[in-house]
N, C-alpha and C positions, 0 to 999 in steps of 0.2 A: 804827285805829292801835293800839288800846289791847287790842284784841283779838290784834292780830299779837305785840306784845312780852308778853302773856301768854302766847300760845303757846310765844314761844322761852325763854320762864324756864323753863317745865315740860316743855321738850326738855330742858334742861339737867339737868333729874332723871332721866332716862333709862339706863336701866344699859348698862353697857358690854359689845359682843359679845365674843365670845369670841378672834373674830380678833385685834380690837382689844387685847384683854389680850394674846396673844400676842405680838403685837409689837412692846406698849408694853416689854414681858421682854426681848425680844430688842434692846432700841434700847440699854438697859443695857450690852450688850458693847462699842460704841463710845464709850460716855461713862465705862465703865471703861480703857478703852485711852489714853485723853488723858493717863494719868502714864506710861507706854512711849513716849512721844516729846516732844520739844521743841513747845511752841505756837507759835513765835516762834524767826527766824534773821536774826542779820543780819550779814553779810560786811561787809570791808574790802579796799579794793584801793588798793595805791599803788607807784611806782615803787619804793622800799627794800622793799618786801614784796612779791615777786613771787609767793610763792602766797597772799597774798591773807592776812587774818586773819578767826576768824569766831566768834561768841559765839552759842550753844543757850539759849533760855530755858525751860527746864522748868516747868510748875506748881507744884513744889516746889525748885529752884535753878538755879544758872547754871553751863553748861559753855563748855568751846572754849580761844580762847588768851587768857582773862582778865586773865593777869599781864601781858600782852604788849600788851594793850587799857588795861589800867589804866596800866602807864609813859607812853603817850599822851597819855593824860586829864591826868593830872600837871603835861607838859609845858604845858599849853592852859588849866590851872585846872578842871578837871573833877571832878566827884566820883568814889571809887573804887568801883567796880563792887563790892559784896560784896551777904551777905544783909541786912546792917542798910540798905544804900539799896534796896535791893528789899524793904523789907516786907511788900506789898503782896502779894505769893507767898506770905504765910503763911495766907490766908483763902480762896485759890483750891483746894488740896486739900478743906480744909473744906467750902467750896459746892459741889465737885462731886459730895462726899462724899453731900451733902445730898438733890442733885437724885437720886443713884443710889438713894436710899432712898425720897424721895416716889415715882420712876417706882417701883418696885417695890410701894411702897403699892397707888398709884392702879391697877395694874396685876392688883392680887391684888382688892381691895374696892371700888375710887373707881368713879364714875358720870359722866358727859360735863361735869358742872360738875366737878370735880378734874381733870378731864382739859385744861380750859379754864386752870385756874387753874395748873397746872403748868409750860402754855405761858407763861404771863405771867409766871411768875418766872421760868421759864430765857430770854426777854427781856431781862428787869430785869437779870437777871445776866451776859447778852451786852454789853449797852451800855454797862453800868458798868463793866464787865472794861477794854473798848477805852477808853474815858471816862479810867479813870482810869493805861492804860497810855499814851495822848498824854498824859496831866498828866506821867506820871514824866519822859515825856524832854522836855516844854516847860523841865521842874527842872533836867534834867542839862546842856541846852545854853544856859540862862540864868541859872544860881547860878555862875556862874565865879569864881576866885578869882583878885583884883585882883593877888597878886602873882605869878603863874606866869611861866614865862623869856617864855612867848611870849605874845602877845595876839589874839585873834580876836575878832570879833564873835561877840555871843551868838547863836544860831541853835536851829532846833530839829532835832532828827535825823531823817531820814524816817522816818513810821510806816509806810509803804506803797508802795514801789519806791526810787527811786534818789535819792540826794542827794550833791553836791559839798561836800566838808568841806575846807577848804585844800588840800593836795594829795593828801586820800582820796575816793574814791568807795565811796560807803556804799550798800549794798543790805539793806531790811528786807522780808521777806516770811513769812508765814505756811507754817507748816511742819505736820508730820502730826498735834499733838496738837489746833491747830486744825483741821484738817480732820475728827476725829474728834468733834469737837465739832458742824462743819456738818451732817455725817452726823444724827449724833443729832438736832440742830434739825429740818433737811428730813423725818426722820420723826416727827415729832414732831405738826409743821405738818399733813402730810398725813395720820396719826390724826385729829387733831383735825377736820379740813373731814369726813373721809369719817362722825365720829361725830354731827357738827353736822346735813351734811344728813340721814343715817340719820334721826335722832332728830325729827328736823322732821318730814319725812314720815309717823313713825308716830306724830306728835299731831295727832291728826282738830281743824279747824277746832271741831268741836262740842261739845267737851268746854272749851271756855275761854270758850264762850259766857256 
C-alpha cells in the first residue's frame, strides 16, 4: 500500500506534455468568455405580464426588466434587486480573474501536481459560487418586510427550474456564462485523468521501492 501512494506522490512530480499545456491555453478562451454572457436567467410569467418579465445575472451585474421586478418585490416586502444586495458579484470577476491566470501559470511551467491543485480550486470555487447563490435567494424570499400591502409566506425562489410564486411562475436556469464555465470544468477534468494516468504509467514500480 505504501509502495502504491508513493508512487502516485512522485507521478504527481511529472511534468506536464505538451499536448496538455496546449490545451490547458486553450481552456482559457471559455473561462475568458464567462463576462460576454449572463451565468444566470430567470423569467417571470403571469397573467398581467404577458410577455413574461426576465432578470440576466452577469458576473459583474444585473440586466433585464429590474425596475419592473423590483415594484414587485415592494409589493410582497422583498428586498430591491441592486448591486448592494448582490454583493456577492463583486468577488466573482476577481476569482475568475484568478483561475484565467493560475491556468495560464500551470500551463506555461506547472507539473500534474498544479495541475491537480487547479482542479481543486476551480471546485472549491463551483460550490461556493452555487452555495452561496441558494443562500442569497433563501435571504430574498425570507427577509420580508412585515409591513408590505401584501402578505405572502416566506418561500424560496427556485434555483433550478420552475417555481409557483402567488400568481407568478418563476423559471431560474443556467444561461451561457455558466455554460462557459462547464466547458472549462469538463476540460479541465479530462487534462487532469488523461495527466494522472500518463504520469502513473511512466513511474516504474521500481523506482519507489
Amino acid at each position: 500500500m505504501r509502495r502504491t501512494i508513493d508512487r502516485f506522490y512522485r507521478s504527481l512530480d511529472a511534468s506536464l506534455r505538451f499536448r496538455s499545456r496546449f490545451l490547458l491555453g486553450m481552456l482559457v478562451i471559455p473561462l475568458a468568455l464567462v463576462f460576454t454572457a449572463p451565468l444566470w436567467t430567470i423569467s417571470m410569467h403571469a397573467p398581467q405580464y404577458p410577455g413574461g418579465l426576465e432578470l440576466k445575472i452577469f458576473a459583474h451585474t444585473v440586466s433585464g426588466d429590474v425596475a419592473e421586478v423590483n415594484t414587485l418585490n415592494h409589493y410582497i416586502g422583498m428586498q430591491t434587486i441592486d448591486r448592494a444586495a448582490l454583493s456577492d458579484l463583486d468577488w466573482i470577476p476577481f476569482a475568475v480573474g484568478i483561475l484565467i491566470l493560475l491556468s495560464l501559470r500551470v500551463a506555461a511551467i506547472g507539473d500534474v501536481r498544479s495541475l491537480v491543485d487547479l482542479l481543486v480550486l476551480f471546485l472549491y470555487f463551483s460550490v461556493f459560487s452555487m452555495a452561496r447563490f441558494a443562500y442569497r435567494l433563501y435571504v430574498f424570499g425570507h427577509e420580508l418586510d412585515p409591513r408590505a400591502p401584501f402578505k405572502v409566506e416566506p418561500f424560496t425562489p427556485a434555483m433550478l427550474g420552475t417555481k409557483d410564486v402567488a400568481n407568478f411562475s418563476i423559471t431560474s436556469l443556467p444561461s451561457g456564462g455558466t455554460i462557459w464555465i462547464g466547458i472549462f470544468g469538463l476540460g479541465l477534468v479530462a487534462v487532469v485523468v488523461w495527466n494522472l494516468r500518463t504520469s502513473w504509467r511512466s513511474t516504474p514500480e521500481a523506482e519507489v521501492a
